[in-house]
py3Dmol code that shows the C-alpha trace and the ligand (Angstrom):
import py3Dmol

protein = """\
ATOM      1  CA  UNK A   1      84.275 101.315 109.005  1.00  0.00           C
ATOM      2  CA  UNK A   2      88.287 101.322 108.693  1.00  0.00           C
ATOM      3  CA  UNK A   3      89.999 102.256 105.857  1.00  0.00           C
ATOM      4  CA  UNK A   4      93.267 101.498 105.034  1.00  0.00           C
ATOM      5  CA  UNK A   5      95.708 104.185 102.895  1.00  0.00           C
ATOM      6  CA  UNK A   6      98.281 102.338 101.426  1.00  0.00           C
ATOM      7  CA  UNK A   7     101.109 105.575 101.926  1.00  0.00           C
ATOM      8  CA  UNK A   8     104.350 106.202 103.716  1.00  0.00           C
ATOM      9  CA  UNK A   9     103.840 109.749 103.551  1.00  0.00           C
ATOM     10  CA  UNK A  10     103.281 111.448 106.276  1.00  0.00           C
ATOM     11  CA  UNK A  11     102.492 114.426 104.853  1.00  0.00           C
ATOM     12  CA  UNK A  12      99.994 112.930 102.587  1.00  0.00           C
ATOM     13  CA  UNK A  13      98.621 111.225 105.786  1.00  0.00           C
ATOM     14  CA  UNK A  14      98.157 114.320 107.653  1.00  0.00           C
ATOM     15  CA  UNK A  15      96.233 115.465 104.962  1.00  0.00           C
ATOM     16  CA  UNK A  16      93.493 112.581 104.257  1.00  0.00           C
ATOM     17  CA  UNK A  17      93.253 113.283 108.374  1.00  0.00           C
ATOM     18  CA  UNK A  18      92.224 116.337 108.411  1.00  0.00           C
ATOM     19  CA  UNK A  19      89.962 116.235 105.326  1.00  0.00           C
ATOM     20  CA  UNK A  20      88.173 113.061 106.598  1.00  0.00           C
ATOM     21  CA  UNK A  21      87.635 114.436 110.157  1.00  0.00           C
ATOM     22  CA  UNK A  22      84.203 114.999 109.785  1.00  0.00           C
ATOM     23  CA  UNK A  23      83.730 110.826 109.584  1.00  0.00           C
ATOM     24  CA  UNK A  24      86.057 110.221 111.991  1.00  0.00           C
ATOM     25  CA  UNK A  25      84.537 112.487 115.014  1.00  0.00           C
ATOM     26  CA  UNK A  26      81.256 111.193 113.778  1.00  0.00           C
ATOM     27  CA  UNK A  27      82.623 107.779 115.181  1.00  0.00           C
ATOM     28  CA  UNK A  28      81.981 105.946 111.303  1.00  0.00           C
ATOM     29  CA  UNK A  29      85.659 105.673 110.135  1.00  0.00           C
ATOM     30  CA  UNK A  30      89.101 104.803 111.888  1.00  0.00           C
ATOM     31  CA  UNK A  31      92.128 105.211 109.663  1.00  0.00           C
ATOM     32  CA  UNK A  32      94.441 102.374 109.167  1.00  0.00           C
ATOM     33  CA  UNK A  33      97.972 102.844 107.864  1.00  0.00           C
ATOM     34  CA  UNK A  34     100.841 100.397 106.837  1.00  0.00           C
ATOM     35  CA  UNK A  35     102.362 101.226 110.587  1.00  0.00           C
ATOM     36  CA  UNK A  36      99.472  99.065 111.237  1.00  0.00           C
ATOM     37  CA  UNK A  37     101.095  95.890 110.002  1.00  0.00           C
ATOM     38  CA  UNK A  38     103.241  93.741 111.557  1.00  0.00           C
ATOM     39  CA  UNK A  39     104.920  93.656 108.278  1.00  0.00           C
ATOM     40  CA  UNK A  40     104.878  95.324 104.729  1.00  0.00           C
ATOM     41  CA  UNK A  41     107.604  95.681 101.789  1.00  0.00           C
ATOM     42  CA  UNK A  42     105.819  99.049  99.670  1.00  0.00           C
ATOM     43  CA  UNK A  43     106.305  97.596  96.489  1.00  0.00           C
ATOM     44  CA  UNK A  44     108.245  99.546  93.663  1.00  0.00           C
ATOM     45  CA  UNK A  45     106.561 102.320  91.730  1.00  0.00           C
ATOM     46  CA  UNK A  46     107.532 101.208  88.236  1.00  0.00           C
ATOM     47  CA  UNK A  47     104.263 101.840  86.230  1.00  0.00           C
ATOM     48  CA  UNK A  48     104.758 104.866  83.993  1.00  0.00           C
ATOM     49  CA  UNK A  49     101.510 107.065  85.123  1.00  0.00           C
ATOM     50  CA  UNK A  50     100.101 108.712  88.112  1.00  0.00           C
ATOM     51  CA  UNK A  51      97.275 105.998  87.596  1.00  0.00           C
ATOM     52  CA  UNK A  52      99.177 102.714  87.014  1.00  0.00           C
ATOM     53  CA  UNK A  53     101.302 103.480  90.170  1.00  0.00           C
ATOM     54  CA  UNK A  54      98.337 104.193  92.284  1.00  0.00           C
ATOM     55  CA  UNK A  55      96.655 101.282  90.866  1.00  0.00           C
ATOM     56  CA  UNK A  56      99.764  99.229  92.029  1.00  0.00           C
ATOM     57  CA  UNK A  57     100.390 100.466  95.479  1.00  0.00           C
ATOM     58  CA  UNK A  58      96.189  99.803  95.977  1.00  0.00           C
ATOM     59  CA  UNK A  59      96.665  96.187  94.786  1.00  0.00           C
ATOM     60  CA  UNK A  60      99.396  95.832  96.766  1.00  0.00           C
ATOM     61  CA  UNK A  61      97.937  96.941 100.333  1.00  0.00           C
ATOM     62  CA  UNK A  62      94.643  94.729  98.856  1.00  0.00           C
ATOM     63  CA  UNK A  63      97.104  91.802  98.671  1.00  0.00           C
ATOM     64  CA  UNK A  64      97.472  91.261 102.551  1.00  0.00           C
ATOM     65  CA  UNK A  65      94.148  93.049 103.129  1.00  0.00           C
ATOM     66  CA  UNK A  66      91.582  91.450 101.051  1.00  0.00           C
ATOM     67  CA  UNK A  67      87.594  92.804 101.777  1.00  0.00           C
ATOM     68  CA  UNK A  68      88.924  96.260 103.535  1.00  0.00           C
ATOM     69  CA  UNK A  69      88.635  99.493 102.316  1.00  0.00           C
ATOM     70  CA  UNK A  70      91.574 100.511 100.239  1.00  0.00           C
ATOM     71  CA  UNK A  71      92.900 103.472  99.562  1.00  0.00           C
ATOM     72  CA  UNK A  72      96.004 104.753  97.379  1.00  0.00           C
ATOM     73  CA  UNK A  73      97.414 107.891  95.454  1.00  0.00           C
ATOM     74  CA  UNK A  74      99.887 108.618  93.234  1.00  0.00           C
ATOM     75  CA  UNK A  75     100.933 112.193  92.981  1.00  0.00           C
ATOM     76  CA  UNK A  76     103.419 114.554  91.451  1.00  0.00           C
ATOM     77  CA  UNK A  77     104.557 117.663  89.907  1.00  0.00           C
ATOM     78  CA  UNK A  78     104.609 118.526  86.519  1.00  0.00           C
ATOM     79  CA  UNK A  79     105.972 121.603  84.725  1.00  0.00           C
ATOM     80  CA  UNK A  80     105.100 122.891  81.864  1.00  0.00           C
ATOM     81  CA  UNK A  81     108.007 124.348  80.328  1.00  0.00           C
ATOM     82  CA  UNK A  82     109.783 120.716  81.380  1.00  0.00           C
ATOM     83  CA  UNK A  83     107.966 118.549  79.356  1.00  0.00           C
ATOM     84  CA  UNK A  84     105.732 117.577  82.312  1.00  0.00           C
ATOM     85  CA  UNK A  85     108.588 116.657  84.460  1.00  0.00           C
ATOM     86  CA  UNK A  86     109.316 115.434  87.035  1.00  0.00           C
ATOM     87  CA  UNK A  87     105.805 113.935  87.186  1.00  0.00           C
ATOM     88  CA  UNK A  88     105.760 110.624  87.894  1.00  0.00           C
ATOM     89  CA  UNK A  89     109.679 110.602  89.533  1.00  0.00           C
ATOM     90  CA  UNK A  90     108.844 113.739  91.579  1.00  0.00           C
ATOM     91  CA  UNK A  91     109.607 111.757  94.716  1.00  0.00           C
ATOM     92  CA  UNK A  92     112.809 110.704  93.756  1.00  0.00           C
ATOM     93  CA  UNK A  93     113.300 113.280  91.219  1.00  0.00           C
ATOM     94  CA  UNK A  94     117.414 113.553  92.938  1.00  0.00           C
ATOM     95  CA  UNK A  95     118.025 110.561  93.213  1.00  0.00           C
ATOM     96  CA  UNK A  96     116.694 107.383  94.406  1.00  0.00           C
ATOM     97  CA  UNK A  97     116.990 108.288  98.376  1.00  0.00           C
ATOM     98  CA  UNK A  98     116.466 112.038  97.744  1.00  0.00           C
ATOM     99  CA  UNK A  99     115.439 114.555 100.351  1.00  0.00           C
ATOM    100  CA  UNK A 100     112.181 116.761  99.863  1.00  0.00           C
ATOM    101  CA  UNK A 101     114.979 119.281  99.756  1.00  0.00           C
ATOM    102  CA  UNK A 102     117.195 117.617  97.706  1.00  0.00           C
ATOM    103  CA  UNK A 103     114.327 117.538  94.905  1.00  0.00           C
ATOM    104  CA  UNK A 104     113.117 121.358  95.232  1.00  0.00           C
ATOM    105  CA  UNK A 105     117.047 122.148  94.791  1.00  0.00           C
ATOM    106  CA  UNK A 106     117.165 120.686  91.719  1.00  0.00           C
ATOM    107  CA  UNK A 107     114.194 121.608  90.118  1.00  0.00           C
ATOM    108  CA  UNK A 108     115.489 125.294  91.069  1.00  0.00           C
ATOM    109  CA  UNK A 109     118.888 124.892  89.500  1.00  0.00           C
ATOM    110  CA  UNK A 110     117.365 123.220  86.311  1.00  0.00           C
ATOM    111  CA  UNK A 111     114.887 125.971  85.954  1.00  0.00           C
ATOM    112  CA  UNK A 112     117.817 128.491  86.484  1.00  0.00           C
ATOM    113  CA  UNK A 113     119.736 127.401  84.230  1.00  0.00           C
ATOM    114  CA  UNK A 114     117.637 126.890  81.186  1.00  0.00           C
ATOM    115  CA  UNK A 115     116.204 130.411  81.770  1.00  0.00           C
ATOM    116  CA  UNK A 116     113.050 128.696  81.754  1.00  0.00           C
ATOM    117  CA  UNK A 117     110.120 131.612  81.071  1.00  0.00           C
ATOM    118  CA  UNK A 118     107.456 129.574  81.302  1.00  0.00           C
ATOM    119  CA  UNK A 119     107.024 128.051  85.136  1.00  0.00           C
ATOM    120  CA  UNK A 120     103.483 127.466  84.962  1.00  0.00           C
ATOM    121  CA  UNK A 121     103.172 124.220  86.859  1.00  0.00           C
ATOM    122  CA  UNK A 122     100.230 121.544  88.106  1.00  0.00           C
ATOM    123  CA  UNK A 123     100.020 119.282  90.988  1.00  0.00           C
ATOM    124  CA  UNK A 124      98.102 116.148  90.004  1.00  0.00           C
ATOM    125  CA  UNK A 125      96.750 113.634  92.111  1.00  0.00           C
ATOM    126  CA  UNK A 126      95.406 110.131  90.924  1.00  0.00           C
ATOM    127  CA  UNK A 127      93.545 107.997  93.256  1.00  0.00           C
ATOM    128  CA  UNK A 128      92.581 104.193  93.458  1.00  0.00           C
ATOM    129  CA  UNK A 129      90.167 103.095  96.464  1.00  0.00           C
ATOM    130  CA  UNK A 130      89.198  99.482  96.706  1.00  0.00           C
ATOM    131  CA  UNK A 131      85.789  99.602  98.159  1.00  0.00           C
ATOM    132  CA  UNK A 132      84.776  96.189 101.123  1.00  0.00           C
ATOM    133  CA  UNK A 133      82.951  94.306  97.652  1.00  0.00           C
ATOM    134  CA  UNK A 134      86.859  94.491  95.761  1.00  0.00           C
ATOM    135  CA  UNK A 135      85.047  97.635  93.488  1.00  0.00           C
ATOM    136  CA  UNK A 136      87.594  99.780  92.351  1.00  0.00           C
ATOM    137  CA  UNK A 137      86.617 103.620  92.506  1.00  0.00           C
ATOM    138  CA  UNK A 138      88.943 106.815  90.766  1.00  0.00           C
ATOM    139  CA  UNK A 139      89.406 109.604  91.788  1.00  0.00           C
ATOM    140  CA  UNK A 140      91.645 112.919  90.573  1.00  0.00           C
ATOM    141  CA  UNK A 141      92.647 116.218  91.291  1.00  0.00           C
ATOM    142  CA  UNK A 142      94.481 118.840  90.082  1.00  0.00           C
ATOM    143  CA  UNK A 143      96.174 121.983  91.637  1.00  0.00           C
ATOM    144  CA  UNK A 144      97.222 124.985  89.096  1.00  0.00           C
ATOM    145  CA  UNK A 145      99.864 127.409  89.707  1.00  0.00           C
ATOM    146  CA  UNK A 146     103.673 128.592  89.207  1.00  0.00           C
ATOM    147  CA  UNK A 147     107.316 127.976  90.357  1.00  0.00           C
ATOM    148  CA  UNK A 148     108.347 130.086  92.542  1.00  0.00           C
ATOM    149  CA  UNK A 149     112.057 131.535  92.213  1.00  0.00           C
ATOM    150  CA  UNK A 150     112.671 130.831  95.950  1.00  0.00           C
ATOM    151  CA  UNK A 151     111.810 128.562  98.393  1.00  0.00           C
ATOM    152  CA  UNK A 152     109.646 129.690 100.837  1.00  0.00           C
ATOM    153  CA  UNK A 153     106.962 128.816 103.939  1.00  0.00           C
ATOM    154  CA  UNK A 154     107.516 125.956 106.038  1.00  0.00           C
ATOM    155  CA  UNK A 155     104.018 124.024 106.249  1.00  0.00           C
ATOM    156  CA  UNK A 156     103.243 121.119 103.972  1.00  0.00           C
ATOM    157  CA  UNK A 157     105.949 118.723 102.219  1.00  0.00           C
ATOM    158  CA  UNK A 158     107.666 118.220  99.100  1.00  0.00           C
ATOM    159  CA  UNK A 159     107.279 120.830  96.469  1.00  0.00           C
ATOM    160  CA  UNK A 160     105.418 122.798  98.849  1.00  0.00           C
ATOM    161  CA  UNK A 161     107.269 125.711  99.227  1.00  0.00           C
ATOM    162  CA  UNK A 162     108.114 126.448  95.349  1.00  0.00           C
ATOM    163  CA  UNK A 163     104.786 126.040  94.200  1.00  0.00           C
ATOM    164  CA  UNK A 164     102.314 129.094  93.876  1.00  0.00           C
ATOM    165  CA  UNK A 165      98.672 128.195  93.122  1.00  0.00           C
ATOM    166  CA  UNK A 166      97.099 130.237  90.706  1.00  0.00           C
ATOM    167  CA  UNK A 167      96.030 133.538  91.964  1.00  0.00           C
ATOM    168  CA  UNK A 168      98.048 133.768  95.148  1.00  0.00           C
ATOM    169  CA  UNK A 169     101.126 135.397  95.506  1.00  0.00           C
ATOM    170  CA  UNK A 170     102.639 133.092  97.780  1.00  0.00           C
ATOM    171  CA  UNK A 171     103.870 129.793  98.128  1.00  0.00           C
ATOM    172  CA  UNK A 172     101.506 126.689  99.347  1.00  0.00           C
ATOM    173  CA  UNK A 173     104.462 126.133 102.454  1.00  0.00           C
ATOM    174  CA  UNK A 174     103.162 129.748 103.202  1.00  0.00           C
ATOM    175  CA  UNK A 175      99.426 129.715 102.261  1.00  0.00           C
ATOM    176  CA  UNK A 176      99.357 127.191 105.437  1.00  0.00           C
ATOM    177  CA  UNK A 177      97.350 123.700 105.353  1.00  0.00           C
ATOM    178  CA  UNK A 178      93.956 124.983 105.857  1.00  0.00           C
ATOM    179  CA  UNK A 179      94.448 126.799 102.586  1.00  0.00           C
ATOM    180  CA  UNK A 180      96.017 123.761 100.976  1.00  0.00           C
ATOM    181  CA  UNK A 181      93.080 121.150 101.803  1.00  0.00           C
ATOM    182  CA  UNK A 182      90.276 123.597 100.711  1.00  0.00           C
ATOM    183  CA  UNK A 183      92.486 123.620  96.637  1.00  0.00           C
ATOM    184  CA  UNK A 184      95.142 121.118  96.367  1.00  0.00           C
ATOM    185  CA  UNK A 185      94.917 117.861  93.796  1.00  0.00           C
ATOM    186  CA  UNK A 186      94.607 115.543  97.005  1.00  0.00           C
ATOM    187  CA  UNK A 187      91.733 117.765  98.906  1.00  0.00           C
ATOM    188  CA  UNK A 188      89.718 117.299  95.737  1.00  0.00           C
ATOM    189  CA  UNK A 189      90.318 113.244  95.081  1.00  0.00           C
ATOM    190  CA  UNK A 190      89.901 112.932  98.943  1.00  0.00           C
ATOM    191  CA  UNK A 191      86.661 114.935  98.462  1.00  0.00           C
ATOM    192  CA  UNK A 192      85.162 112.496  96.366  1.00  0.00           C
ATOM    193  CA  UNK A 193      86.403 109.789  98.517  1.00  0.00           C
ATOM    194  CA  UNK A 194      84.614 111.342 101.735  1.00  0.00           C
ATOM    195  CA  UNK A 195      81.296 111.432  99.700  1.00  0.00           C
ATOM    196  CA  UNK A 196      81.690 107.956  98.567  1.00  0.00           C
ATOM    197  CA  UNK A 197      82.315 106.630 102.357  1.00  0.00           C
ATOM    198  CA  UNK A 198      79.232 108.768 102.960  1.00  0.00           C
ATOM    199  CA  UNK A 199      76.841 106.853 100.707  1.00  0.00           C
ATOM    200  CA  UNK A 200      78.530 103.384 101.369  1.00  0.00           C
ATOM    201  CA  UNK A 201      77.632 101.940 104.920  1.00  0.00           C
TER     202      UNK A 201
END
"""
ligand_1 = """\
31
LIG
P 103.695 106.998 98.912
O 104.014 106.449 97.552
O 104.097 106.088 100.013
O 102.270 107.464 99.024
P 105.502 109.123 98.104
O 105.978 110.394 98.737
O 106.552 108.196 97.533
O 104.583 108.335 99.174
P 104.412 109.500 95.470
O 105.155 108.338 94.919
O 102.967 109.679 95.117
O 104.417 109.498 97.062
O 105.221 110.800 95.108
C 104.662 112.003 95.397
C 105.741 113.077 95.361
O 105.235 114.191 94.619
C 105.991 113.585 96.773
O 107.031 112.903 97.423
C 106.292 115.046 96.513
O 107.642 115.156 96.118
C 105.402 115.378 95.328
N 104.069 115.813 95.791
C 102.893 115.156 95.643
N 101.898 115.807 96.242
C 102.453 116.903 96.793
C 101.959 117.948 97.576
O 100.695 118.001 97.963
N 102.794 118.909 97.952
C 104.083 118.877 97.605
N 104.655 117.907 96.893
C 103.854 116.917 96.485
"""
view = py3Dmol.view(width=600, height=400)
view.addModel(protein, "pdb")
view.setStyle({"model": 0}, {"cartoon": {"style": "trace"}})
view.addModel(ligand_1, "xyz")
view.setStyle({"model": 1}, {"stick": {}})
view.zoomTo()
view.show()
């Protein structure tokens, strides 16, 4: 069976890799990726959840690859004492061509200087998958935890290495990916994803 995840991510990538590895050295799945087309425009992430945008960059990768398994995830930061922010612009929370640095920099600085107290914090993940019949499937995950003060570790991407999980003392960048795949939002969507391939043929 192939499956197709509709992502430019490579971090996210890496990810549904390792937590699908069971089907793939079983010989039942082969990942497909959009470097596997000759040609693909992502479309734009305008929908104003972690659902909607899923839902459109699954539609999307359905568009030029009708009857295949489909999968796509929207996912994100949110803060508490920010109103939820950045949420659904955490990848471009900087600016529109922002570095994974560029973002953590200014989610510091805006935490700094509002003094925030409260840096409880969630990772969410929202998940479409387009099963070979066109039946849409969802899937979610969430990931608990703090901001950190600091950035620190080096493993992982994006918000990585500001983000504590709830009852650790250090960052997910320094908890390592092993640790990260057992909790994050994405281990537990891709989870249910792995069971689903399971009881599909
Ligand atoms: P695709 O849309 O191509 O999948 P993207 O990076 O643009 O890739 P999103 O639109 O879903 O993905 O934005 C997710 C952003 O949220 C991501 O770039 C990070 O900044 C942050 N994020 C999501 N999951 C994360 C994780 O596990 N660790 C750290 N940051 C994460």
């Amino acid at each position: 069976m192939e499956l197709w995840i509709a992502t430019t991510n490579r971090g996210k990538l890496l990810e549904f890799e390792m937590i699908l590895e069971p089907l793939i050295k079983e010989g039942k799945l082969k990942l497909k990726t959009l470097g596997d087309l000759d040609t693909y425009f992502p479309p734009e992430e305008t929908g104003a959840t972690f659902l909607d945008n899923a839902r459109i960059k699954a539609r999307s990768l359905k568009a030029v690859r009708p009857g295949a398994w489909i999968v796509a995830e929207d996912s994100g930061l949110a803060v508490e004492g920010m109103n939820g922010l950045p949420g659904v612009h955490s990848a471009r929370y900087a600016g529109p061509k922002a570095s994974d640095f560029e973002n953590r920099a200014k989610l510091l600085k805006i935490m700094g200087l509002k003094a925030l107290a409260n840096r409880n914090a969630s990772f969410i993940c929202q998940m479409v998958v387009f099963d070979s019949d066109g039946q849409e499937h969802l899937f979610d995950g969430e990931l608990k935890g703090t901001i950190a003060k600091a950035e620190a570790g080096k493993t992982g991407f994006g918000y990585d290495s500001v983000f504590i999980p709830e009852g650790e003392t250090k960052t997910l960048a320094e908890l390592g990916l092993a640790f990260k795949n057992k909790v994050s939002h994405r281990a537990r969507a891709v989870e249910k994803l792995l069971e689903l391939l399971r009881q599909k043929p």
